[in-house]
N, C-alpha and C positions, 0 to 999 in steps of 0.2 A: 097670292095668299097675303093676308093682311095678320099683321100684329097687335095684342090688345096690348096696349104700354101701358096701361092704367093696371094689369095682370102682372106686366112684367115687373112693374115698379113696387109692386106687394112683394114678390115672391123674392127680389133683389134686399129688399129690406130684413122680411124672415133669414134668408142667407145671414147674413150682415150682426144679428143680434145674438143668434146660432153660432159662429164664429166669436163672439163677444164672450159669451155663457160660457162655452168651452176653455176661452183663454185663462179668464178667472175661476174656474174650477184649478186648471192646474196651477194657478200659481199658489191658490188655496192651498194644496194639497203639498207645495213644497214648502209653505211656511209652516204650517202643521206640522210635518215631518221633520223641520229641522228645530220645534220649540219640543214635541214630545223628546227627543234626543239629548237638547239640554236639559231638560227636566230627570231626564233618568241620570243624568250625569252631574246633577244636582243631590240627588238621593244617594245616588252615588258616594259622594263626594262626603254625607250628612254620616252616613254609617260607618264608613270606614276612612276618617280619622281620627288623627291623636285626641281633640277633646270629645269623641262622638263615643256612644256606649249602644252598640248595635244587638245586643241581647238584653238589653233593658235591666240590667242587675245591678245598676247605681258604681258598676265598675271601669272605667276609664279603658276603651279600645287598645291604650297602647300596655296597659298595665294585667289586661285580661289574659290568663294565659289557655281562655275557651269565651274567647269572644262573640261565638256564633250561638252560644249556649248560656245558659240563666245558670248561675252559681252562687258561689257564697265565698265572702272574701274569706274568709279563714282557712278556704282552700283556693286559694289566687284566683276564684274567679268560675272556677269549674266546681262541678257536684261531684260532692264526694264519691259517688262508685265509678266512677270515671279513672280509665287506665289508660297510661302513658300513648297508647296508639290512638286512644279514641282524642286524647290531646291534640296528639296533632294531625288527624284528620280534622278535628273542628280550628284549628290554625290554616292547614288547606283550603277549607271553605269560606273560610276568610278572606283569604287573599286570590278567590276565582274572581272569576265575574260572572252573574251579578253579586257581588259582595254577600254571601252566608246568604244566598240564594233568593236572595229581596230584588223583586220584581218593582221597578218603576211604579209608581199610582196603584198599590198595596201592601198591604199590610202582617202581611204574613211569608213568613218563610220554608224550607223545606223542611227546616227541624223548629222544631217547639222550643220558643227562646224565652219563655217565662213560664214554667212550672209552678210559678207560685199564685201568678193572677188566680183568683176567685171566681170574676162576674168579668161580663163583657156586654156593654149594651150596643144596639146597632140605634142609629138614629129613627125617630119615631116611635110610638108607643104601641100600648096591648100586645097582641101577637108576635110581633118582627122583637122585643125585646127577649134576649137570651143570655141564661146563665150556662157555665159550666159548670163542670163535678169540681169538689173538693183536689187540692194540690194533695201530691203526698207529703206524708210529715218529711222535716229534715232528718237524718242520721247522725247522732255524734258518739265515737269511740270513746270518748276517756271526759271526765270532769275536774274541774281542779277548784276546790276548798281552801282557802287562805285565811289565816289567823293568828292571834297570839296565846297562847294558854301555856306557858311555862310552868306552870305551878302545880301540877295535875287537875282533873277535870272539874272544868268549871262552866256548865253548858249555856250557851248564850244564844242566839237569835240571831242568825248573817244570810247575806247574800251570796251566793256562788260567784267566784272569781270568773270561770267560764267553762263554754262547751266547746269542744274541737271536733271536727268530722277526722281528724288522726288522732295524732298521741299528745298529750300533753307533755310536754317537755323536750318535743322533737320535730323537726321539721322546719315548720312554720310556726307552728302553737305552740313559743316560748311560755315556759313557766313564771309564775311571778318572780321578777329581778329575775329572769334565768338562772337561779341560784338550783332549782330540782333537775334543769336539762342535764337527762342523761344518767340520772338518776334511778329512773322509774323502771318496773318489769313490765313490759309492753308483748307481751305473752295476749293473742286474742281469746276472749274467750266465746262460746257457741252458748253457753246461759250464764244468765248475771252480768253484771257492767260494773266495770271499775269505776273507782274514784280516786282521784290524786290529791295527798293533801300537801302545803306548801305551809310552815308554821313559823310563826314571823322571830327572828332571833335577833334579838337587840344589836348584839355585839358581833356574832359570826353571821355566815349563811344561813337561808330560811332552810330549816328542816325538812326530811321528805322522807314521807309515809304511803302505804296506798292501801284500801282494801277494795271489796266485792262486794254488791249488793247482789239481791237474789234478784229475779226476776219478775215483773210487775211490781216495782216499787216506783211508787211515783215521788215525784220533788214538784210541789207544787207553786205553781205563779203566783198565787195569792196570800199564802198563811206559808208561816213554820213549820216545816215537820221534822221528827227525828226521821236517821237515817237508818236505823235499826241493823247495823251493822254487825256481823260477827266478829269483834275483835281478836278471837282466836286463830282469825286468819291473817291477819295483820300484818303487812309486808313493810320491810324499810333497809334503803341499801344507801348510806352502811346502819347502823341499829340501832335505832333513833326511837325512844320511848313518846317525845313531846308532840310530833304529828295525830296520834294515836286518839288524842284528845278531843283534838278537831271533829273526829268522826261521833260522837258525844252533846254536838252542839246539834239544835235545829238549826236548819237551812229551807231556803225555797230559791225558788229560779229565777230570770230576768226576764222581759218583755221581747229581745229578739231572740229567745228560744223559746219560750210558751213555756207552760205546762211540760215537762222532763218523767218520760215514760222508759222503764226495763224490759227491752225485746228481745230477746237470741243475740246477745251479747253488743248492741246497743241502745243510746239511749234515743228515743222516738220526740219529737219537738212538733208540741199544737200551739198551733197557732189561729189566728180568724182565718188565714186562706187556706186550713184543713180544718172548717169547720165540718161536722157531720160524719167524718173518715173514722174506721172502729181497727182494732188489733186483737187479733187473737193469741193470748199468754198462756199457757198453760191448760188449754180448752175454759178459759175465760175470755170474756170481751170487755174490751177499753174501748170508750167510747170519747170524741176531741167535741166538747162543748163549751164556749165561754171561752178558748184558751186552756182551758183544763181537761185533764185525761178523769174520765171515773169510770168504775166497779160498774160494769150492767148486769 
């Protein structure tokens, strides 16, 4: 029997290149493997530290106390109907792995870390572009009105001091000069929303008064309005005439609360990223357009 070596010499080579292909596949696949690994450990690294802010709410990781979650610093960082357990389950999730559940090379996590985003574009246009619905508005308990009117009423044109998702004068949401903490009746109520007033006193501590508006009463972002208050219900601990005032003056609201709407005993906050979202008051509908709440 005779050998073709001209046969063999082909078939020696295909071996040879086959073996080649193969080697470099695996070493491929362990370099891969160990760049994907840094890379998640990179991401890693981006969302859960001290200066990283891994729920996108402009609040500092180490200062968040719902890091994993989209908040509002007036409540450390978490939303306001968020209770003590749901806390710190979202500090638990924190501190798993993967970090509040963020998957290496994506973008998204197990819980929804920005309620307020609007729009979301994907890259490329026509079709593949998508929005989402409307955020819901923010929640805030209690308002706080600051001024000076010693003289009895003399109604002026101001800005609200602020909105808290708790109480004014408790917590976290010090009063102006803390001078009303502790002060106020923080009695919830299920219709109408408080307002706290804080009345500037030369010489002693600023004054402190509160009443109740009715429900669907808007403060609006753009113009003046009265607060159409019932003074007759007028609260102030200890019995202070001069806050009483305040509630006399127009007011309107600030740009990081919108438009300031009266729901079932809070106040509703439109914003651009609740454009288009309606509330039902009283089998009436509020509608969030421009920032402002209106009558439909």
């Amino acid at each position: 029997m005779f050998t073709n070596k001209k046969g063999m010499s082909f078939l020696i080579t295909l071996l040879v290149f086959a073996f080649v292909a193969l080697a470099f596949g695996f070493i491929y696949l362990f370099f891969l493997q160990g760049s994907l690994s840094k890379q998640e450990g990179i991401v890693d690294t981006q969302i859960s530290g001290i200066q990283g802010d891994a729920d996108k709410d402009s609040i500092r990781n180490f200062f968040d106390k719902c890091p994993c979650t989209f908040g509002d610093s007036i409540d450390e960082g978490c939303p306001a109907t968020f209770s003590l357990e749901q806390r710190q389950e979202d500090v638990k999730k924190y501190n798993s792995k993967p970090v509040c559940g963020i998957v290496a090379g994506t973008q998204h996590s197990t819980q929804q870390t920005n309620p307020s985003a609007g729009q979301q574009q994907n890259s490329g246009s026509g079709t593949n572009s998508q929005k989402s619905g409307p955020s819901e508005s923010s929640h805030y308990q209690s308002l706080e009105i600051f001024g000076g009117d010693d003289w009895g009423a003399d109604p002026q044109d101001a800005v609200i001091q602020q909105a808290c998702t708790g109480w004014v004068g408790a917590g976290t949401c010090h009063s102006e000069d803390d001078d009303c903490d502790g002060k106020f009746n923080l009695k919830p109520l299920k219709e109408g929303c408080w307002i706290m007033a804080s009345e500037d006193d030369d010489i002693d501590s600023n004054d402190c008064g509160q009443a109740k508006v009715d429900e669907g009463k808007i403060i609006s972002l753009g113009k003046y309005n009265d607060l159409t208050v019932d003074l007759n219900n007028y609260q102030s601990i200890p019995d202070e005439s001069e806050p009483k005032n305040l509630f006399q003056w127009r007011w309107k609201s600030k740009p990081e609360y919108g438009s300031l709407l009266c729901a079932q005993g809070f106040w509703q906050g439109c914003k651009e990223a609740n454009e288009g979202i309606t509330k039902q008051v009283n089998g009436l509908t509020y509608k969030c357009t421009g920032s402002e709440w209106s009558k439909q």
